[in-house]
NUTINU-434549 format. One record per residue (C-alpha): residue number from 1; x, y, z. Coordinates in steps of 0.1 Angstrom, whole numbers, plus 5000, padded with zeros to 4 digits. Example, Ala and Ser with C-alpha at 12.3 -4.5 7.8 and 13.67 -1.06 7.14 Angstrom:
<pts>
PT   nr    c1    c2    c3
PT    1  5123  4955  5078
PT    2  5137  4989  5071
</pts>
This chain:
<pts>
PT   nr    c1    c2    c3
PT    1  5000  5000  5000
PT    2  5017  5034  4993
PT    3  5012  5061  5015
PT    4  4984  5078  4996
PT    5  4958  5050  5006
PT    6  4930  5062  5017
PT    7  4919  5038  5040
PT    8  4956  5038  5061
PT    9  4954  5077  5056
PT   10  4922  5075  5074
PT   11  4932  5049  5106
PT   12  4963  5072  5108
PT   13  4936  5105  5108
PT   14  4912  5091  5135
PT   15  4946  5077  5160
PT   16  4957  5107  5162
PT   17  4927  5124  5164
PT   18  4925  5099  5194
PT   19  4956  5112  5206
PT   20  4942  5147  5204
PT   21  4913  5136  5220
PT   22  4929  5119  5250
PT   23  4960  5148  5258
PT   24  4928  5172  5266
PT   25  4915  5146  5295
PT   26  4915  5158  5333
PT   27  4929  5127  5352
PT   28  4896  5120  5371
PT   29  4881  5112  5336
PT   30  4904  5087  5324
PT   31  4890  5063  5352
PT   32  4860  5069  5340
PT   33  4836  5043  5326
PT   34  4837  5040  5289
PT   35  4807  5026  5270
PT   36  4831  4989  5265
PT   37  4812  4971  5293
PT   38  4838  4967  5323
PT   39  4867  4988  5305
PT   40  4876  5023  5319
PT   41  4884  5050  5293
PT   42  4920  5039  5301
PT   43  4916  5008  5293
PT   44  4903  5011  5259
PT   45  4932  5033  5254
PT   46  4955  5008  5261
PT   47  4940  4990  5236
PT   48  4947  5015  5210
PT   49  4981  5015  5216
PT   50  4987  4985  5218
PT   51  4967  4966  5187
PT   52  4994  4982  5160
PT   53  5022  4961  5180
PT   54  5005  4928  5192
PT   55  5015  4897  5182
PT   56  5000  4867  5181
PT   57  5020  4853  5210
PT   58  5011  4882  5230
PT   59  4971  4869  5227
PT   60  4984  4834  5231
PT   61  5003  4839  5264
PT   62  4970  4856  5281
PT   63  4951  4825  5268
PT   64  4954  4806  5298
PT   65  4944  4834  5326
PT   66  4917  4845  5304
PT   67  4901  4807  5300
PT   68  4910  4809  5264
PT   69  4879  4833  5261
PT   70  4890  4858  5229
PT   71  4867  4888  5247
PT   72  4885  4877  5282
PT   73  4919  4881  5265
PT   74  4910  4915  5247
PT   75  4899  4929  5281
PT   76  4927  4910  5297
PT   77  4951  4932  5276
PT   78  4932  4961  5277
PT   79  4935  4967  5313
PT   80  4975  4953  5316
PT   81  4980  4983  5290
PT   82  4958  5008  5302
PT   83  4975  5007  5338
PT   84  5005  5028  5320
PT   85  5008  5069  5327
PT   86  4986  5088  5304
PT   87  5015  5103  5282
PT   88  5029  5069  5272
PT   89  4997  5055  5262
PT   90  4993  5086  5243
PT   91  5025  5087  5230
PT   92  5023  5051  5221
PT   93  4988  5058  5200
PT   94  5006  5086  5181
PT   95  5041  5070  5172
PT   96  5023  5042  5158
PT   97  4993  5061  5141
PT   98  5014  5050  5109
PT   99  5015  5014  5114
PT  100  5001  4989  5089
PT  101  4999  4957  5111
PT  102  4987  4938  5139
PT  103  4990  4902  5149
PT  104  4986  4872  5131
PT  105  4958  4866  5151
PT  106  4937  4896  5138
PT  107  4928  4917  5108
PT  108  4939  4952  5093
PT  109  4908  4953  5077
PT  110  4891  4960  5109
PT  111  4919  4987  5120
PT  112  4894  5018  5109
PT  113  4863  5005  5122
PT  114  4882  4996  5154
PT  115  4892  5030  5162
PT  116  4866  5047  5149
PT  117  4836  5033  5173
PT  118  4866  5031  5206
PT  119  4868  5072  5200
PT  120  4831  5072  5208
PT  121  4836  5046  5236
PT  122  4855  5075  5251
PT  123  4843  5102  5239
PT  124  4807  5097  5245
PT  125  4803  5092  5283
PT  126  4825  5119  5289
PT  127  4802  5144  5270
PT  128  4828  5149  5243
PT  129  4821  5150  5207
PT  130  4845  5135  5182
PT  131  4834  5140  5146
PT  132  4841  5114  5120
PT  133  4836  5118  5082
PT  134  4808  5098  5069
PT  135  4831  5080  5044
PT  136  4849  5071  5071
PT  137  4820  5057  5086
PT  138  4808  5041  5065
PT  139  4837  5022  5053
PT  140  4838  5006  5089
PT  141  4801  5005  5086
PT  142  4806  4981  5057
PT  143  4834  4956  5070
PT  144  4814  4952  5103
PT  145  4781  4944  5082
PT  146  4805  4917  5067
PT  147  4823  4899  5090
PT  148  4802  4884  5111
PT  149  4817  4873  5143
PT  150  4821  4890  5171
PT  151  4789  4914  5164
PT  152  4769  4892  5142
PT  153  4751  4922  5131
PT  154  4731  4911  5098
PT  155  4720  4885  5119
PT  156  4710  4906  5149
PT  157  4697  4932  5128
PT  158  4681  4910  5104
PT  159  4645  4924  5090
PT  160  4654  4959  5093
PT  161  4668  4978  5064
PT  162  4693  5001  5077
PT  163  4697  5033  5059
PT  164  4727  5063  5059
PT  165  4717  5097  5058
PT  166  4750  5110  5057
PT  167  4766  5090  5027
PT  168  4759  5063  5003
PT  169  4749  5034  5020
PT  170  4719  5005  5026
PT  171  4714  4971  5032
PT  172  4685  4949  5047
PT  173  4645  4947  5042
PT  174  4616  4954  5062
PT  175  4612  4986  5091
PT  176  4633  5013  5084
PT  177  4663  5026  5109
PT  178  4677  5057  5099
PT  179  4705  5079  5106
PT  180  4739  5094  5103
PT  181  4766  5063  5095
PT  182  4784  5070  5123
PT  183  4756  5058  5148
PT  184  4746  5028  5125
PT  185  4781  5021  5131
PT  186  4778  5020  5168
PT  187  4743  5002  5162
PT  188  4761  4972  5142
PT  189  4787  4966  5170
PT  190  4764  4965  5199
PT  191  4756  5001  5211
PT  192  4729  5018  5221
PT  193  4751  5053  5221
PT  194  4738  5067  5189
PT  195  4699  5053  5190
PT  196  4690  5092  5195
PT  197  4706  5096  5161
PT  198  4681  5076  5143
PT  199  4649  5078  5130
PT  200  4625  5052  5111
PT  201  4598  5025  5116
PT  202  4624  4999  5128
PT  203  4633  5021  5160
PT  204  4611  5004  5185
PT  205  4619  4977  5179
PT  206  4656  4984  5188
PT  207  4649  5006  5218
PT  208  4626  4974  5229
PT  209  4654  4951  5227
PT  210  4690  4969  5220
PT  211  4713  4964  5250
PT  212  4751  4977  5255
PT  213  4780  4956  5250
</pts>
């Protein structure tokens, strides 16, 4: 990939965004509750700074303490990183906005997407905003529509058609849900953050039976 590719261009934009994002946090809030279930806003940066270095061994040697569990070993990882000062994992998230890999274990392809919705895990419940372009969006919006596992969302979402308001984008059939790709985004990977964004016949439906994860 050369350095003009837009989708690298765009996880190294939103990183260090993140970075931008994080240097402006009073200490109180990065102990805060972030909307990953169990993870402090310091944990999910230790995520961030860590996923462009992992390696497969890395995941492999938490196996064991995390029962083998892949959402145990994430979390696992998340906290042992996020227990560093504030300015390295900051420092760490900006000196490797640029890189291109992660381990074995994992996928590049879900880099953008990955970042994009953890920048609303923190931003969110600390009444922040973080704007991200709707391309942006929507590019995560499609590789989490494909990929199934962990968020299974055309199967959870099945019999809605989910439409973007902000760019080019639908899939599905049946009750509309509507809204800016950004909080389909969060909708497809499990959160309830951005239901106030959307609009459409399919709503109740998710407000009856959407829950956080």
């Amino acid at each position: 990939m050369g350095d003009s590719d837009p989708y690298w261009s765009a996880v190294r934009a939103t990183r260090l965004q993140i970075a931008d994002l994080l240097e402006e946090l009073a200490p109180a809030e990065w102990e805060q509750e972030s909307l990953c279930r169990g993870w402090r806003v310091r944990d999910v940066a230790g995520h961030l700074a860590l996923v462009p270095t992992i390696t497969t061994w890395d995941m492999i040697a938490a196996a064991p303490r995390a029962r083998f569990d892949p959402h145990r070993i994430n979390t696992l990882l998340a906290r042992r990183h996020g227990s560093r000062e504030p300015a390295d994992l900051i420092a760490a998230i900006r000196n490797h906005a640029d890189t291109r890999r992660t381990a074995k274990a994992l996928d590049t392809r879900n880099a953008l997407f990955d970042a994009i919705v953890h920048s609303q895990d923190i931003a969110l419940p600390l009444g922040r905003r973080f704007p991200v372009a709707a391309g942006h969006s929507r590019e995560g919006l499609q590789r989490v529509w494909e990929m199934g596992w962990p968020f299974h969302a055309r199967r959870r979402l099945a019999g809605l058609t989910l439409r973007a308001t902000d760019t080019d984008w639908t899939v599905g059939d049946g009750p509309e849900v509507a809204g800016p790709a950004l909080a389909l985004l969060m909708l497809a990977t499990g959160r309830t953050a951005g239901l106030d964004a959307l609009h459409g016949e399919g709503l109740a439906r998710l407000t009856s039976s959407s829950s956080n994860r």
